[in-house]
MDAnalysis code that builds the backbone (N, CA, C; Angstrom):
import MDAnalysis as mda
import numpy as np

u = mda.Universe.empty(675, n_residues=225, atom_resindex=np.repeat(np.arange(225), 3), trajectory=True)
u.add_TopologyAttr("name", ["N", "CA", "C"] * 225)
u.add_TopologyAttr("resid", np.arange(1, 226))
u.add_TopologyAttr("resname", ["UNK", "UNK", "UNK", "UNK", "UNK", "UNK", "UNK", "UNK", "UNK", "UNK", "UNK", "UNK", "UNK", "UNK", "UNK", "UNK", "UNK", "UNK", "UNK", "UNK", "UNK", "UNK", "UNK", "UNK", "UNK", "UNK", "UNK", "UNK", "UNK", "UNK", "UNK", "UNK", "UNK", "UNK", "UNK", "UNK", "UNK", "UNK", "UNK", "UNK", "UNK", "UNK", "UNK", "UNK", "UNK", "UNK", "UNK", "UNK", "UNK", "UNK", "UNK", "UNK", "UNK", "UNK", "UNK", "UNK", "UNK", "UNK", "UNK", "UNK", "UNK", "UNK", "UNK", "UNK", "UNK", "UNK", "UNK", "UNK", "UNK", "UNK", "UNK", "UNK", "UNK", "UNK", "UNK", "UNK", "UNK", "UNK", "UNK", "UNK", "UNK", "UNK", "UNK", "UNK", "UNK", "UNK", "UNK", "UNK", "UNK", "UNK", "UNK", "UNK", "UNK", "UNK", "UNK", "UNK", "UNK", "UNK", "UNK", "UNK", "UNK", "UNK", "UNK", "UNK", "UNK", "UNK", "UNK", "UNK", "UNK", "UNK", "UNK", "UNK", "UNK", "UNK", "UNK", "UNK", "UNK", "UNK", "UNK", "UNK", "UNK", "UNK", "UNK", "UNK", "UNK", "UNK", "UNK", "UNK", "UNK", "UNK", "UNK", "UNK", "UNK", "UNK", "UNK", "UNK", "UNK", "UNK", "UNK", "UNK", "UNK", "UNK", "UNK", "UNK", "UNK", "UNK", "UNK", "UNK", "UNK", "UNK", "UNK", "UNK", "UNK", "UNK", "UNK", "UNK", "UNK", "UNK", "UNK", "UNK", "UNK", "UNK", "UNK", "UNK", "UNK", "UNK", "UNK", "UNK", "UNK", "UNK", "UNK", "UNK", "UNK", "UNK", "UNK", "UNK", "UNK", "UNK", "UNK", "UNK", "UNK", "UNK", "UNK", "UNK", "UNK", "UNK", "UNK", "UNK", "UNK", "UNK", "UNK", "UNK", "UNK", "UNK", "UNK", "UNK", "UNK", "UNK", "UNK", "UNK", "UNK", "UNK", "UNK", "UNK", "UNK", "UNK", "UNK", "UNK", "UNK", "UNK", "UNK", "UNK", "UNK", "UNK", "UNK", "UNK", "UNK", "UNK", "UNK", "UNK", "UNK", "UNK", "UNK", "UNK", "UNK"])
u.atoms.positions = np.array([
    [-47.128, 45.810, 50.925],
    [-46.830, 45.563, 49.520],
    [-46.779, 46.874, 48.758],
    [-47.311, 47.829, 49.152],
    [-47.764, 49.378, 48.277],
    [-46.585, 49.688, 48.664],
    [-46.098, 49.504, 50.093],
    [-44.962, 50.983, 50.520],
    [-43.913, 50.119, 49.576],
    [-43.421, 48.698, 49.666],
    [-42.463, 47.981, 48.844],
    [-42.591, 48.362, 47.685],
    [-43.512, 48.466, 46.732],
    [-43.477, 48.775, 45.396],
    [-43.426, 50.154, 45.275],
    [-43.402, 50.986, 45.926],
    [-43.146, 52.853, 45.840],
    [-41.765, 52.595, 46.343],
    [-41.193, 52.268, 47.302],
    [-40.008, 52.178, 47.410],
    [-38.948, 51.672, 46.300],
    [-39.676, 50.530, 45.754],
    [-38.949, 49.831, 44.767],
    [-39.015, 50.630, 43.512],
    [-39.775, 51.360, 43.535],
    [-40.133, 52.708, 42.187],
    [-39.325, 53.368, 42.413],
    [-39.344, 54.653, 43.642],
    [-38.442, 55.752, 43.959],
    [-37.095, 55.340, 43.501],
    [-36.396, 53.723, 43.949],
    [-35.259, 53.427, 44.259],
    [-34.943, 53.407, 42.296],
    [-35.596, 52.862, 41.831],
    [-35.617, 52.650, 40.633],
    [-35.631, 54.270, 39.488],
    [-36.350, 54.800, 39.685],
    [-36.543, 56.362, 39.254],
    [-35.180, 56.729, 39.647],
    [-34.812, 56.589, 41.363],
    [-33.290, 57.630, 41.507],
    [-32.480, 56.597, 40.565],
    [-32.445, 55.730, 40.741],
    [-31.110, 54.981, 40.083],
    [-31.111, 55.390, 38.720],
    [-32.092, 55.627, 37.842],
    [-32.315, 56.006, 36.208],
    [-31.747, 57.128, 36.228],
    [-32.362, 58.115, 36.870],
    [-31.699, 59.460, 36.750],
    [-30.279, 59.850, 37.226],
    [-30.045, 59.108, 38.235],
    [-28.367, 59.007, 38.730],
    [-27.880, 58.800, 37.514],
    [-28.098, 57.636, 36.869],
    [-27.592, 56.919, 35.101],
    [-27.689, 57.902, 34.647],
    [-28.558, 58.495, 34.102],
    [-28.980, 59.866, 33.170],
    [-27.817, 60.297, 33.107],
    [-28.146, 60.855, 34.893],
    [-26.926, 61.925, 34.878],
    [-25.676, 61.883, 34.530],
    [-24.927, 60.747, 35.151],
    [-23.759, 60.145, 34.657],
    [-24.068, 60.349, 33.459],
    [-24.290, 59.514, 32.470],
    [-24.373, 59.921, 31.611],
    [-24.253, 61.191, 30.274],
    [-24.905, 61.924, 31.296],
    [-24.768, 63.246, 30.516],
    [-23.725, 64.229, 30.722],
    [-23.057, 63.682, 32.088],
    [-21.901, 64.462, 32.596],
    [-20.806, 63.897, 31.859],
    [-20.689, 62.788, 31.448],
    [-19.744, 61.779, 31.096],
    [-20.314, 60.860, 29.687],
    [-19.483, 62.197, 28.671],
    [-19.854, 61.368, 27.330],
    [-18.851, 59.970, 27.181],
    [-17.970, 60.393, 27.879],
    [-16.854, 59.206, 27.382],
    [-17.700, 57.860, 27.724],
    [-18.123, 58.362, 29.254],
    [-18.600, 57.072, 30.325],
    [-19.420, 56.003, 28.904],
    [-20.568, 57.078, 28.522],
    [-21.826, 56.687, 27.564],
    [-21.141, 56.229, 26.555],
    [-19.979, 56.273, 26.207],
    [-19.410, 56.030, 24.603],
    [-18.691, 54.942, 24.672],
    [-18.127, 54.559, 26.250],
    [-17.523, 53.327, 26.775],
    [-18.793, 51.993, 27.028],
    [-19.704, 52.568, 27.114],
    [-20.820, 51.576, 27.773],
    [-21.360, 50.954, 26.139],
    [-21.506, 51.837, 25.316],
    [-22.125, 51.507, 24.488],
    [-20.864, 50.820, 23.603],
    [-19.549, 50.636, 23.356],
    [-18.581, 49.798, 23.049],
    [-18.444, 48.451, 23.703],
    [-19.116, 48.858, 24.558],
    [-18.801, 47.209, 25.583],
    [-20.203, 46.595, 24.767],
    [-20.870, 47.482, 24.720],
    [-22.376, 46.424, 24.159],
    [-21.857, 46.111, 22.814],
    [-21.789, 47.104, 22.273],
    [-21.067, 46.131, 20.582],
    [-20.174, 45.568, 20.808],
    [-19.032, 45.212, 21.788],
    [-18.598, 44.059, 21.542],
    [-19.115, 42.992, 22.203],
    [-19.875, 43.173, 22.765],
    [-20.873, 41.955, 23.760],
    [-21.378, 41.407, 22.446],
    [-22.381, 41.811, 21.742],
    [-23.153, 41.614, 20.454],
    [-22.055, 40.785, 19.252],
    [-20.775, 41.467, 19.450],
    [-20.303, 40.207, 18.447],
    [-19.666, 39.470, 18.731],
    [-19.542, 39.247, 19.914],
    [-19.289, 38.004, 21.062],
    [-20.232, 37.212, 20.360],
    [-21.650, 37.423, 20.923],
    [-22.521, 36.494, 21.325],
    [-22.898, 36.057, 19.561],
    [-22.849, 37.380, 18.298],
    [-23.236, 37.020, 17.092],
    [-21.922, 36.168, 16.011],
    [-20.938, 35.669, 16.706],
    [-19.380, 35.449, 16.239],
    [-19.899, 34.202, 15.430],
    [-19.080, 33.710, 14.417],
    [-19.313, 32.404, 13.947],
    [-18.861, 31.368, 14.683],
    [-19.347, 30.202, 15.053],
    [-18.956, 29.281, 16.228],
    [-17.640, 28.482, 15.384],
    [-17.618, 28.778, 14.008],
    [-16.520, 27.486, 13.692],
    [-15.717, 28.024, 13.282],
    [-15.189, 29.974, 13.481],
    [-14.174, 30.736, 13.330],
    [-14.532, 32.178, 13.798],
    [-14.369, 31.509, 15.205],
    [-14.527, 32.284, 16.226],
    [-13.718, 33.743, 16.177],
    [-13.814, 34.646, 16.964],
    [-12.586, 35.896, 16.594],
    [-11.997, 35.551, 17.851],
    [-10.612, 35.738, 17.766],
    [-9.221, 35.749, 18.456],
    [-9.340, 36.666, 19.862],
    [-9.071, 36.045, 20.789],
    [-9.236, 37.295, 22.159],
    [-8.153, 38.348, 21.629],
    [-7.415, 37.680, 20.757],
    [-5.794, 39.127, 20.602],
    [-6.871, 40.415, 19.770],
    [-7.669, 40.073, 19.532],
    [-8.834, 40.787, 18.201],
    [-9.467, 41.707, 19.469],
    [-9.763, 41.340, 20.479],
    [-11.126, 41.898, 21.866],
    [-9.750, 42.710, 22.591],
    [-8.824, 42.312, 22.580],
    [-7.851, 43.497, 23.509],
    [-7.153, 44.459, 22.698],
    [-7.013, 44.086, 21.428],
    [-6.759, 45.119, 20.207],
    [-7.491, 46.409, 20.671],
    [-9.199, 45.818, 20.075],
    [-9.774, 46.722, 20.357],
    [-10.576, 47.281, 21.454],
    [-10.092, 46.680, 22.455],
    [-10.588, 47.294, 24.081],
    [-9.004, 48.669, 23.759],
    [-8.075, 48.430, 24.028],
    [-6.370, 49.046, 24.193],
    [-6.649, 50.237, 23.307],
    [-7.222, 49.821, 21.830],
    [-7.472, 51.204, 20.836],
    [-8.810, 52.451, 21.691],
    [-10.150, 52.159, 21.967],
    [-11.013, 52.750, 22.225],
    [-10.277, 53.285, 23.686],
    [-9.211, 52.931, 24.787],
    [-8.975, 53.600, 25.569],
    [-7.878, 54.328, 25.460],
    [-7.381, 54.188, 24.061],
    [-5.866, 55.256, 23.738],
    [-6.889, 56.265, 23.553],
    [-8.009, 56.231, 22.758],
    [-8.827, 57.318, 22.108],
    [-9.508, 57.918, 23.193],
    [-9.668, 57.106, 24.250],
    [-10.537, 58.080, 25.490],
    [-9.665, 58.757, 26.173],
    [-8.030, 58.199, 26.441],
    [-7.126, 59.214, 27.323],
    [-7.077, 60.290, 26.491],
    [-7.094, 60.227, 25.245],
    [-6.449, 61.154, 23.832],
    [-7.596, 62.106, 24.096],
    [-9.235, 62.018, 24.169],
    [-9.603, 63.155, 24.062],
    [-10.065, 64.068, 25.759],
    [-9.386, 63.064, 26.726],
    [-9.618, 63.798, 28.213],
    [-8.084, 64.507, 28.174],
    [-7.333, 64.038, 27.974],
    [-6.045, 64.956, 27.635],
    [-6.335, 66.097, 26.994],
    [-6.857, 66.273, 26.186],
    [-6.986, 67.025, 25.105],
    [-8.390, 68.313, 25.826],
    [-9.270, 67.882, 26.614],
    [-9.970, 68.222, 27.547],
    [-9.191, 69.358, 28.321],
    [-8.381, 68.265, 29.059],
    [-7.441, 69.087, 30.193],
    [-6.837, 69.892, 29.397],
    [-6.000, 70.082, 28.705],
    [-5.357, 71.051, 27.902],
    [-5.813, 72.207, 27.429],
    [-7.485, 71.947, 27.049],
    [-8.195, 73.217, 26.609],
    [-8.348, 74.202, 27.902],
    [-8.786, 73.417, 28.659],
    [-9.177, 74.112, 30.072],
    [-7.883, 75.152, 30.803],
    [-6.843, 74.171, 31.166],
    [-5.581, 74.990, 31.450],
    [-5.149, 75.957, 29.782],
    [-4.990, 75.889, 29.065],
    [-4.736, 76.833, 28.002],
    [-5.703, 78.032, 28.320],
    [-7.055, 78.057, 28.503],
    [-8.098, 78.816, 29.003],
    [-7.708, 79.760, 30.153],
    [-7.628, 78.508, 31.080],
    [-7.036, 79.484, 32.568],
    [-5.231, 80.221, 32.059],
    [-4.981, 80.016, 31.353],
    [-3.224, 80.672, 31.574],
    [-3.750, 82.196, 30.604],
    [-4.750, 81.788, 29.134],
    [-4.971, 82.774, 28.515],
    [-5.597, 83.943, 29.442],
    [-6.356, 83.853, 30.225],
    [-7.714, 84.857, 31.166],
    [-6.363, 85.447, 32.265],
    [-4.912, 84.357, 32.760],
    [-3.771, 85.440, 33.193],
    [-3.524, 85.823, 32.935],
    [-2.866, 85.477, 31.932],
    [-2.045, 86.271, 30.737],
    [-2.700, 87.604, 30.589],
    [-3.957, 87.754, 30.148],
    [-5.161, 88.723, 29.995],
    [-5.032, 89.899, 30.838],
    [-5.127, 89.234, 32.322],
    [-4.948, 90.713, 33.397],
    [-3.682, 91.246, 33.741],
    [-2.987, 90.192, 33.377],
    [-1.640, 90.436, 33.588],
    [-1.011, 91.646, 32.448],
    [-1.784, 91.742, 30.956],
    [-1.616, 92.533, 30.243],
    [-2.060, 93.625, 30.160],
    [-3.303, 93.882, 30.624],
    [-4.008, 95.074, 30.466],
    [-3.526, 96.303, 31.252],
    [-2.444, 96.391, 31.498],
    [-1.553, 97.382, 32.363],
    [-0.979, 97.760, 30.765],
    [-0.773, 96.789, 30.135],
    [-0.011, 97.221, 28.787],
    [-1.108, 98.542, 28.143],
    [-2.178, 98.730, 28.326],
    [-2.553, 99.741, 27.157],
    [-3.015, 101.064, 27.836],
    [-2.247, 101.625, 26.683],
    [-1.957, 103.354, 26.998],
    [-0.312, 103.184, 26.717],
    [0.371, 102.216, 26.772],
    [1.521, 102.198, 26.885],
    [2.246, 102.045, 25.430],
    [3.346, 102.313, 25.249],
    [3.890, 102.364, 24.043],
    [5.071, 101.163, 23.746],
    [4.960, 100.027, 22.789],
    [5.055, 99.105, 22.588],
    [6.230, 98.860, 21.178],
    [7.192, 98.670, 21.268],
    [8.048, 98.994, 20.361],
    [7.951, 97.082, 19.084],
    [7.158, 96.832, 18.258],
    [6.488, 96.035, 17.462],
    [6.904, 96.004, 15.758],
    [6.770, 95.142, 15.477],
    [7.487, 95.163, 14.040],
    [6.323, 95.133, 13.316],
    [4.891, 95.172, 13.544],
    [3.914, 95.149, 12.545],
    [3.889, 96.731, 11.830],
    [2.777, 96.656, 10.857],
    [3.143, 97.845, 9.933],
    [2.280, 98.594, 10.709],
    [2.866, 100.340, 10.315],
    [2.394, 101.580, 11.082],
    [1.537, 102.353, 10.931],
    [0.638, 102.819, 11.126],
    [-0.493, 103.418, 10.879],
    [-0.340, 104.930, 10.600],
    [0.338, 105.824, 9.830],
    [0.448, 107.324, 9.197],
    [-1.045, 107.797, 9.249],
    [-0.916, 109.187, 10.318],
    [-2.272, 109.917, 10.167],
    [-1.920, 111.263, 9.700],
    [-0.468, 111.690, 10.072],
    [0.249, 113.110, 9.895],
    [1.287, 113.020, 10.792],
    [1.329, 112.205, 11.799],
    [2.117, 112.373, 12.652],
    [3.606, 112.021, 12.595],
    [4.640, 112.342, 12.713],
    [5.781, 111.428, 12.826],
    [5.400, 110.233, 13.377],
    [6.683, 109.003, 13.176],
    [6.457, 107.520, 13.533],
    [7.877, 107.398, 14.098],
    [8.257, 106.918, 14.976],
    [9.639, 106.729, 15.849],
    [9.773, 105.525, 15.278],
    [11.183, 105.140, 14.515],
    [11.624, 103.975, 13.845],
    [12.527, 103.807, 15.004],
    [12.806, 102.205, 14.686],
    [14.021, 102.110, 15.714],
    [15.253, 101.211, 14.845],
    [15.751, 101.704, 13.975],
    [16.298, 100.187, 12.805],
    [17.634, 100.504, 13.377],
    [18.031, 98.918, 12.652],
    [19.632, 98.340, 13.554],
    [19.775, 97.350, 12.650],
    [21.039, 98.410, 11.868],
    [21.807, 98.168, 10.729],
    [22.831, 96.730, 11.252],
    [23.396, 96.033, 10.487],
    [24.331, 94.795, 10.787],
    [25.594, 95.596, 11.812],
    [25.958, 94.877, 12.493],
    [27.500, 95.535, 12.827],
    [28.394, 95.457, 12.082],
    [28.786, 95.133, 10.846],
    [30.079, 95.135, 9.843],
    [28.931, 96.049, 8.622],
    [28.314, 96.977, 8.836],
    [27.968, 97.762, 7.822],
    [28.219, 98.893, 7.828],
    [28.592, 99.437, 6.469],
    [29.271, 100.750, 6.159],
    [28.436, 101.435, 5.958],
    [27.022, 101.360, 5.746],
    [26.400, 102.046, 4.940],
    [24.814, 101.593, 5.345],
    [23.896, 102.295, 5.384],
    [22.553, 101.656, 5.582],
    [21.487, 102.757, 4.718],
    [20.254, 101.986, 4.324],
    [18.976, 103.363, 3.998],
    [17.534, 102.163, 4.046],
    [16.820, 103.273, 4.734],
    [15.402, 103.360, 5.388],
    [14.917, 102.946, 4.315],
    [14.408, 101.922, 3.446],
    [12.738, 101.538, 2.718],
    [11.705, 101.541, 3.408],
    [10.770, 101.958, 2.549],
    [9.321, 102.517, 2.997],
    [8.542, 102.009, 2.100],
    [7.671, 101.093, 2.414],
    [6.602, 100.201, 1.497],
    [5.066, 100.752, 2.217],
    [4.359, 100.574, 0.906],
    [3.079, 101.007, 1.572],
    [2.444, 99.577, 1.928],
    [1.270, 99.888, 2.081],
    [-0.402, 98.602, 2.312],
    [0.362, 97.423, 0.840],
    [0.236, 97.923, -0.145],
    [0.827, 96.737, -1.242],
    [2.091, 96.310, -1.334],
    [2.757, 96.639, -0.490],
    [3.794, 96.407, -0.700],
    [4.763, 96.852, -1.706],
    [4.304, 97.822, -2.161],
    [5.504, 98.718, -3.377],
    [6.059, 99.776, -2.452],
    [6.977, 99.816, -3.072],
    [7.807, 100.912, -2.158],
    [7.705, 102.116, -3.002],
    [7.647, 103.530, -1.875],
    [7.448, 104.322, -2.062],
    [8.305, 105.711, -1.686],
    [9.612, 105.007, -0.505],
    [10.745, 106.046, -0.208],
    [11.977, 105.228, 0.093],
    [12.706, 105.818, -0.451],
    [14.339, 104.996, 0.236],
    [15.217, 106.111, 0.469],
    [15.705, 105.758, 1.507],
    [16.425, 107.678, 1.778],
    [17.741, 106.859, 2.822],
    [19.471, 107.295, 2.841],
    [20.494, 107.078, 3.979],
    [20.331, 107.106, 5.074],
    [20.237, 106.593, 5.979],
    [20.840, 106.561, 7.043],
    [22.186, 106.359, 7.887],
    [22.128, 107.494, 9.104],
    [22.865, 107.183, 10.088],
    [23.330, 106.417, 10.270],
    [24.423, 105.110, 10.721],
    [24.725, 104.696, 11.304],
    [24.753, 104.634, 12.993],
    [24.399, 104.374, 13.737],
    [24.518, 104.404, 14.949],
    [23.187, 105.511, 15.879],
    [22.583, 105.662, 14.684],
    [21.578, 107.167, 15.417],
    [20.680, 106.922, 16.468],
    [20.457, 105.490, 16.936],
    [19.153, 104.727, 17.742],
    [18.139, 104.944, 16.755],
    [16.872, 105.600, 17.737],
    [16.036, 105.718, 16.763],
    [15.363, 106.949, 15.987],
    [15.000, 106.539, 14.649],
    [14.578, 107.512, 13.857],
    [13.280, 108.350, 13.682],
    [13.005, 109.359, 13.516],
    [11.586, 109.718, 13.339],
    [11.314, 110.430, 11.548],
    [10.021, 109.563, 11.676],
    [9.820, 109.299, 9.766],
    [8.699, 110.218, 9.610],
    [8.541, 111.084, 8.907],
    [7.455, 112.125, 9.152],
    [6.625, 112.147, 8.128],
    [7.145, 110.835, 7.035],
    [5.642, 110.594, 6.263],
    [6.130, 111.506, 4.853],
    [6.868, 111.345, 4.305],
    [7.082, 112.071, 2.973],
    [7.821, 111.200, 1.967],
    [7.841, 111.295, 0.639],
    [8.392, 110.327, -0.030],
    [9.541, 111.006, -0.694],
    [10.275, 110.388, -1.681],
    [11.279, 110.882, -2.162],
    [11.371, 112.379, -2.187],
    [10.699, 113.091, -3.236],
    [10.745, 114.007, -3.548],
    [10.032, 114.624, -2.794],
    [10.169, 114.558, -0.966],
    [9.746, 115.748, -0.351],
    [8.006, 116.273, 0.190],
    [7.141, 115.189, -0.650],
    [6.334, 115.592, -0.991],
    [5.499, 114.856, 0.201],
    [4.313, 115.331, 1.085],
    [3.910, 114.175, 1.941],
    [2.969, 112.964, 1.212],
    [3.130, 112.151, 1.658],
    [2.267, 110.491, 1.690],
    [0.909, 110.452, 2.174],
    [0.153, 109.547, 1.370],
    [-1.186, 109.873, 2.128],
    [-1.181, 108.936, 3.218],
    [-2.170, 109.092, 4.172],
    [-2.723, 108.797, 5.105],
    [-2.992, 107.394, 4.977],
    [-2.091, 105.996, 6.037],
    [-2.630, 104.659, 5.786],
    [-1.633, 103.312, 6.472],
    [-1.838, 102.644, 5.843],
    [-0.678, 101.806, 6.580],
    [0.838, 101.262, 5.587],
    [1.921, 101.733, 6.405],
    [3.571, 101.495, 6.135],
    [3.733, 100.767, 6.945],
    [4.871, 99.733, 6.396],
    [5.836, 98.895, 6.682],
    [7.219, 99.276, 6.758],
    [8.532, 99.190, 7.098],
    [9.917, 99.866, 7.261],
    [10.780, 98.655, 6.746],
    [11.720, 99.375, 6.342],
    [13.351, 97.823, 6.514],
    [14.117, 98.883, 6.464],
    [15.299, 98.439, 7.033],
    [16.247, 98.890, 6.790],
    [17.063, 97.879, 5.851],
    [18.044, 98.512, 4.670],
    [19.139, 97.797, 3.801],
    [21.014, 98.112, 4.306],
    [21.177, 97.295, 4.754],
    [22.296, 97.335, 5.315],
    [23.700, 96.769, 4.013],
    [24.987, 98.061, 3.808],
    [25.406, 97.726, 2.551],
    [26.915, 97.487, 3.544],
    [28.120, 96.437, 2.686],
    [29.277, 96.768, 3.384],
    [30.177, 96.681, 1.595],
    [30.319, 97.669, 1.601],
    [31.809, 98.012, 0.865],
    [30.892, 97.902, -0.270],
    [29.697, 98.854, -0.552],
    [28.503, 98.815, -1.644],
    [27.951, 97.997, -1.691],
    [27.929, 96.533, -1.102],
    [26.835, 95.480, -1.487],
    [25.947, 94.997, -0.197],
    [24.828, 95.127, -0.911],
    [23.807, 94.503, 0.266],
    [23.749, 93.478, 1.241],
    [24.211, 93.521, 2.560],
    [24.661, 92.421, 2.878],
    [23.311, 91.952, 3.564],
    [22.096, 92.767, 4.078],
    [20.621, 92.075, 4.741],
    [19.900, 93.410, 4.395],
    [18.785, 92.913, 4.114],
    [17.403, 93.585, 4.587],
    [16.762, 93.406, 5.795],
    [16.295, 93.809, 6.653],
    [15.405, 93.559, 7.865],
    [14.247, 94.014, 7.795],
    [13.315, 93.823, 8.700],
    [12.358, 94.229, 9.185],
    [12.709, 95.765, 10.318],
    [12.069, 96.549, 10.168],
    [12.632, 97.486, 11.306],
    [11.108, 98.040, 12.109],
    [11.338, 97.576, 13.584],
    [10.227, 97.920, 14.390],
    [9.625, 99.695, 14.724],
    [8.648, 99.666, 15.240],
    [8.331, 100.944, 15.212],
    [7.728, 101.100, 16.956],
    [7.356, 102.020, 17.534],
    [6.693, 102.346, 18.424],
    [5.156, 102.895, 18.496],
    [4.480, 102.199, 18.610],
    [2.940, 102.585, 18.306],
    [2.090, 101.824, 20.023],
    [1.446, 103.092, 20.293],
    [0.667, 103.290, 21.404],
    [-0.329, 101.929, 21.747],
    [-0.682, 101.302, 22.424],
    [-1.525, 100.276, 22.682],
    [-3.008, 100.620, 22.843],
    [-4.104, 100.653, 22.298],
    [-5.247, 100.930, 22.758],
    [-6.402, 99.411, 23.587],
    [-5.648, 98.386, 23.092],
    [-6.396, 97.276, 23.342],
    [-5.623, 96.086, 23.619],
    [-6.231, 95.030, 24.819],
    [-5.294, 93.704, 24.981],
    [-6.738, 92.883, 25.136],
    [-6.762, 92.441, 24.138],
    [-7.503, 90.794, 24.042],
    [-7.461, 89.335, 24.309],
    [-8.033, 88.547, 24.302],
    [-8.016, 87.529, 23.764],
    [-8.367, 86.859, 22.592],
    [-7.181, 86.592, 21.629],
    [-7.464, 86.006, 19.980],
    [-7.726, 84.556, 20.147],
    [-8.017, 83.874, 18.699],
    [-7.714, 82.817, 18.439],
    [-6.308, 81.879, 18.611],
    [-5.483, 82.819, 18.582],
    [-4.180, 82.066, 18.866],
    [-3.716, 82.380, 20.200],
    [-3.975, 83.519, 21.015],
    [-3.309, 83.782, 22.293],
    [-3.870, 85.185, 22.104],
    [-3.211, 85.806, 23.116],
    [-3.334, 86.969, 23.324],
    [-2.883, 88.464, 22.494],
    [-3.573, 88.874, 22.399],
    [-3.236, 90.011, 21.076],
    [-3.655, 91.477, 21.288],
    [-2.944, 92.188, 20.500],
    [-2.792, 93.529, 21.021],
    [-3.519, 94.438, 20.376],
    [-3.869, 95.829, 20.411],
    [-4.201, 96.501, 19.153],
    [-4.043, 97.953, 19.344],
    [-3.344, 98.198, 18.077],
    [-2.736, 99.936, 18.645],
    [-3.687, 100.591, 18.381],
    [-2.692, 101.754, 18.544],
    [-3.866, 103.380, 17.887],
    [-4.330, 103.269, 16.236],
    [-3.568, 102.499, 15.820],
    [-4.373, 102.867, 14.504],
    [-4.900, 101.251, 14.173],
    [-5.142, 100.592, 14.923],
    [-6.309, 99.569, 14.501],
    [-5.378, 98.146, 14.308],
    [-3.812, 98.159, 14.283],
    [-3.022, 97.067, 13.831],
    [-3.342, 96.007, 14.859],
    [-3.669, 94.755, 14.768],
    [-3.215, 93.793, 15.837],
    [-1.922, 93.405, 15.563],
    [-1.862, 93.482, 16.731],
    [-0.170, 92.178, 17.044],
    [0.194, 90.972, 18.383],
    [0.292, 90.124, 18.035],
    [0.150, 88.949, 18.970],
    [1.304, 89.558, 20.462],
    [0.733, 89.294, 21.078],
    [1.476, 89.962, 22.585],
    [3.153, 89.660, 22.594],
    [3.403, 88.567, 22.047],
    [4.874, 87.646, 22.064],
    [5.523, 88.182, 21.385],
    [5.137, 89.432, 20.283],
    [5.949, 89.908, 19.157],
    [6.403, 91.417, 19.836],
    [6.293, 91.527, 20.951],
    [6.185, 93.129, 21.556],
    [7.794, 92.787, 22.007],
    [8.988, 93.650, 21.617],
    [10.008, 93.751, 21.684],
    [10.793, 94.860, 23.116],
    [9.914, 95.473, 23.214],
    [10.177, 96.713, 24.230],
    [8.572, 97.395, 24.374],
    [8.720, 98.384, 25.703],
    [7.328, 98.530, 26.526],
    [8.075, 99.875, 27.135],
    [7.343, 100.952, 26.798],
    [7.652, 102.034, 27.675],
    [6.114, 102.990, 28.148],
    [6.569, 103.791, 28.660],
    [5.660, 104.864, 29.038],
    [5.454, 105.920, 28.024],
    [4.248, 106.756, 27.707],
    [4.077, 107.161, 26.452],
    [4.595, 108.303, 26.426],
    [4.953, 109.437, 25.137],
    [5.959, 110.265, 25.196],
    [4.823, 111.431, 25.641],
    [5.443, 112.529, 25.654],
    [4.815, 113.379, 25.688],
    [4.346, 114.731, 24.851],
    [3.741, 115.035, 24.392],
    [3.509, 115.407, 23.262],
    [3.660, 116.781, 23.508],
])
């Protein structure tokens, strides 16, 4: 009778903690078990002389398991998004040291900045804007047509140098005197860092800019100074 009732204990103890466990491994499992009991409960608490409708019990059995595929989907998705971000990751870090041709704004310490702007093809006429951190502009000067790319050495109209900080570029593209686009015009700035952001994977140059990896237009080897 002793060994039966220790047996019948042990068997009882593993089976609780097996539950536990389940349990704790499997919130859904616990969140499904405890739906079946509330609707057991208003089964059994229903009014007998207006009863609820079985179409009412598969309603809401059909809803609580759209909501359980919805958040194991949603599970799986985090996980693989996880694993592609941590590739993506090593797969990038070859990128820094390397020079990254990016449309975010440029970091001026003294140095020239290699522009790369690309005027419309039916334009007669183009010139370089230069906006600072606020966005006011602070140089507009002609350009080339056809020159590739430019190097901006940080001075404003009158010759004079710019302080030290962060610029933005466009080029204004004119045909027969009138403005036919403004653009954005990318720059080349060195990579010091490849992360992982909140949104994906992200970059960060020499002078502190992030830029999301997807916005990197061209990738070279760094110049030589």
């Amino acid at each position: 009778m002793e060994v039966q009732t220790t047996t019948s204990t042990q068997s009882t103890a593993s089976t609780s903690q097996t539950a536990n466990q389940t349990s704790s491994d499997s919130p859904l499992s616990s969140d499904f078990e405890t739906f079946l009991l509330m609707l057991t409960t208003q089964m059994q608490n229903q009014d007998p002389l207006n009863p609820i409708e079985s179409q009412d019990f598969a309603v809401q059995l059909a809803t609580f398991s759209g909501v359980e595929q919805q958040v194991r989907t949603n599970e799986l998705l985090q996980n693989l998004s996880g694993g592609l971000g941590l590739t993506g990751l090593s797969q990038l870090a070859g990128w820094v040291g390397m020079e990254a041709r990016v449309s975010a704004p440029a970091v001026f310490n003294g140095s020239p900045i290699e522009l790369v702007p690309d005027a419309d093809p039916g334009a007669d006429a183009a010139e370089l804007i230069v906006l600072n951190a606020y966005g006011q502009e602070v140089s507009r000067q002609a350009l080339s047509l056809g020159t590739g790319t430019v190097e901006w050495a940080g001075v404003g109209d009158n010759g004079s140098p710019l302080e030290p900080g962060e610029y933005s570029f466009q080029i204004a593209s004119y045909s027969q005197g009138e403005v036919t686009s403004i653009q954005t015009v990318p720059h080349y700035a060195r990579i010091n860092e490849a992360r992982q952001g909140l949104d994906g994977i992200e970059l960060v140059t020499e002078g502190g800019i992030i830029v999301p990896s997807d916005e990197v237009s061209a990738l070279r080897a760094p110049s030589v100074d």
